[in-house]
N, C-alpha and C positions, 0 to 999 in steps of 0.2 A: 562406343560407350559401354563401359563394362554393371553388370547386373551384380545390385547388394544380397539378392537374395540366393538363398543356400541351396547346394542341387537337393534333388530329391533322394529320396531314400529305398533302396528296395531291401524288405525283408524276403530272404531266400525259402524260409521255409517254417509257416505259420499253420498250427492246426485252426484257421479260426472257426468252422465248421462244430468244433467238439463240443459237448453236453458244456461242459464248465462255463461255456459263456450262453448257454440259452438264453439265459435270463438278462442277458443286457447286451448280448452280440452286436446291437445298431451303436450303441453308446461304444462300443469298443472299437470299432469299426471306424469311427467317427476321431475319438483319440487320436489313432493310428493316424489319419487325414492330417488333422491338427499339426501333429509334430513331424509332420512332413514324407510318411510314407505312402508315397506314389503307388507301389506295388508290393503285392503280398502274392507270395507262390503256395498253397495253401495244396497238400501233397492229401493222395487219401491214404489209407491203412490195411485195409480191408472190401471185400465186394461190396457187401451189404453200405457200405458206409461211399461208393461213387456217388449215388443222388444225394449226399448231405452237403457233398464238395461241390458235387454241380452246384447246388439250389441258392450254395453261399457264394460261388462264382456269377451268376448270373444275375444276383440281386446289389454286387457289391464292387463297383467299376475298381479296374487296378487290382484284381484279385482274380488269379490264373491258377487253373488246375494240373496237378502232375498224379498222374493214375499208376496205383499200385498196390502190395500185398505185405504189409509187414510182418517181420518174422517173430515177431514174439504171439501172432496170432497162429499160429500155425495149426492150432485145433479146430481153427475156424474156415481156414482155406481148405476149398475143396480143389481137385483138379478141372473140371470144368469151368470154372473160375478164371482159370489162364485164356479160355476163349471167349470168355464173358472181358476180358480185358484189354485182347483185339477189337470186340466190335466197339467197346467204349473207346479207344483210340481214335477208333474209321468214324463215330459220331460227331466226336471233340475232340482234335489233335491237342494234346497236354503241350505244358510247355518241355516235363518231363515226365519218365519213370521213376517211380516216386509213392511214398517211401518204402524202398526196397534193401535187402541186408542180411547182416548174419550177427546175431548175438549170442556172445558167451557169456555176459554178465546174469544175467536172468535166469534160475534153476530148472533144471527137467523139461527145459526146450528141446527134442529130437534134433541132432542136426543134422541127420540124412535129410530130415525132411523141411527144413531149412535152408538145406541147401541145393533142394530139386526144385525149389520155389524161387530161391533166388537165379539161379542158373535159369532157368525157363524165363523167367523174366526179363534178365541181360541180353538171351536172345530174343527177344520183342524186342527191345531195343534199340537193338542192332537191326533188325529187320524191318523196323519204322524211323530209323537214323534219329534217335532220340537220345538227348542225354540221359543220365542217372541221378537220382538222388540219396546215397546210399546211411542206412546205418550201420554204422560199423562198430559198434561197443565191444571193445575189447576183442574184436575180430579181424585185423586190419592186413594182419599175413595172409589169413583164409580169404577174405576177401579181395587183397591184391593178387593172388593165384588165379582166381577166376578169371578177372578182370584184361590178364595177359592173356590165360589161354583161350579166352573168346574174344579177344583185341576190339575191347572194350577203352576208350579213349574219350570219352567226355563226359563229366558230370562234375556232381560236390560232394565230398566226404561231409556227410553231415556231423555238426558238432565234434569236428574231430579232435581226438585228444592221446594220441598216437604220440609216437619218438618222432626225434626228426628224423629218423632214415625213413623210416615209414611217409612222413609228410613227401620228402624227396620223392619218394616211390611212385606216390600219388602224382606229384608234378610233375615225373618224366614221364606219367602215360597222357598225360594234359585235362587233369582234374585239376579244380578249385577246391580249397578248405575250407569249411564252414565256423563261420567262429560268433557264437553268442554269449550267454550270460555265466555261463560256466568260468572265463577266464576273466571274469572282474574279481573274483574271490582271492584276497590275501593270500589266501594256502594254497589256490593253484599254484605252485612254482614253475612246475614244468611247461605249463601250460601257456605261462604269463611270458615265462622267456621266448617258447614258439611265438606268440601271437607278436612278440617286440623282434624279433630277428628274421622271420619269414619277408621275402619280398611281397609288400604291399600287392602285387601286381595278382597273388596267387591268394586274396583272404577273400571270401565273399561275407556278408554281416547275414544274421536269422537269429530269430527266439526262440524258436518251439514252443511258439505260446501252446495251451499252456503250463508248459512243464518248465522248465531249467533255467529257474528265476535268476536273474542277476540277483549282485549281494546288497543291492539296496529292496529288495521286495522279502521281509521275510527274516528268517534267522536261523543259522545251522539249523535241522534237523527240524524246522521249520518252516517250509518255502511257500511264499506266498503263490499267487496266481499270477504268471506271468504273461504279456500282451504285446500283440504287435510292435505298439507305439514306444516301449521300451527300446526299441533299436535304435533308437534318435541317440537315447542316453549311449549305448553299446559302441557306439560309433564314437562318443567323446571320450568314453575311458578306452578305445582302443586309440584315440589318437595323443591321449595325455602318456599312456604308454610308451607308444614309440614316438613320441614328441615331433607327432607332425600334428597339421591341421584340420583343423574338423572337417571342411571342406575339402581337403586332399583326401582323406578317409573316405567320408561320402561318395566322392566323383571318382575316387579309382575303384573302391569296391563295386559300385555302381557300375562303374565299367566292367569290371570282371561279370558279374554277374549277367549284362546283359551277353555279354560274347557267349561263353560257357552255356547257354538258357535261349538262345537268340532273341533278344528281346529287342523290340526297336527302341531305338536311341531317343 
């Protein structure tokens, strides 16, 4: 007897922990339930900020921690920090590394020092067989260099929004592409053509809540606060897009993501 109801939904990678939602985080939380998100991979940023992921991890069932150092804080990370990020590993094995990267779009980021944070972090890793959660804004070469020379093979480009050589690149080291609110937007072209021509088999769904509103939250140069439970929507304009079904969308991203993350089924 076959089941009317719809798989469940995993968002890949939500900040739900972040100040923006203090004030209603339960109410958010709850949303997210509602419209059918099973799981949230809720990545940290920063040292200071593992007890805020933990604390919303352990209060908020279907909400899994990926521990890491993002590189636009890099005034912020010290190097003792990298062993502050082992022992949080050995405490609470993540699902991953996370969120870790290299940005060129952001001005007067150092990226020596950007890149000694990220490299150091790949190999964590690698030395705890963990995948990655990477950002990669406008950094996708530099960051597929590393990713070879330290034969680094599993993770998500987050929000990727690369060429397709670059997506290709990513798929033959055995990365998933992250694909949220970014490519509902009319003007994405490029964007909109990747997310309609990539093999299903290779997109995982995420928000960034709350940053990178889809274009119904908001208005150019405008953007609303974007939310977990958004992915429900993400998931129907990626399947109006490539003109499959909602539930094909759901249950193969869904699959991807838990392979790539090892998530039980």
């Amino acid at each position: 007897m076959q089941s009317n109801m719809r798989p469940t939904l995993i968002d890949t990678h939500c900040h739900l922990d972040a100040a923006e939602f203090a004030a209603d985080r339960d109410a958010v939380y709850q949303r997210a339930c509602d419209a059918g998100v099973a799981t949230q991979i809720i990545p940290a940023v920063t040292r200071a900020n593992f007890a805020d992921v933990e604390a919303c991890c352990q209060r908020y069932p279907g909400c899994l921690p990926a521990w890491g150092m993002h590189p636009i804080y890099i005034d912020i990370h010290q190097e003792s920090h990298l062993a502050d990020l082992r022992a949080q590993i050995e405490a609470w094995r993540p699902v991953a590394i996370g969120e870790i990267g290299l940005d060129l779009f952001v001005p007067d980021l150092d990226y020596a020092t950007q890149e000694h944070f990220f490299v150091e972090q790949l190999k964590i890793a690698r030395e705890f067989d963990l995948p990655v959660l990477l950002h990669c804004r406008r950094a996708n070469d530099q960051i597929l260099k590393q990713l070879r020379r330290l034969k680094i093979s599993k993770g998500i480009a987050h929000a990727f929004s690369g060429s397709r050589q670059q997506a290709d690149a990513y798929l033959k080291l055995g990365f998933k592409l992250g694909f949220g609110g970014a490519f509902t937007w009319t003007r994405a072209s490029n964007l909109r053509a990747l997310a309609k021509e990539l093999p299903l088999d290779v997109i995982v769904l995420e928000t960034d809540s709350p940053d990178m509103p889809p274009a119904w939250i908001g208005a150019p140069g405008k953007p609303g606060r974007n939310e977990p439970s958004e992915v429900a929507r993400i998931a129907e304009c990626l399947a109006e897009l490539r003109g499959d079904s909602v539930d094909q969308v759901i249950r193969q991203t869904g699959d991807n993501a838990r392979a790539i993350l090892n998530l039980p089924s």
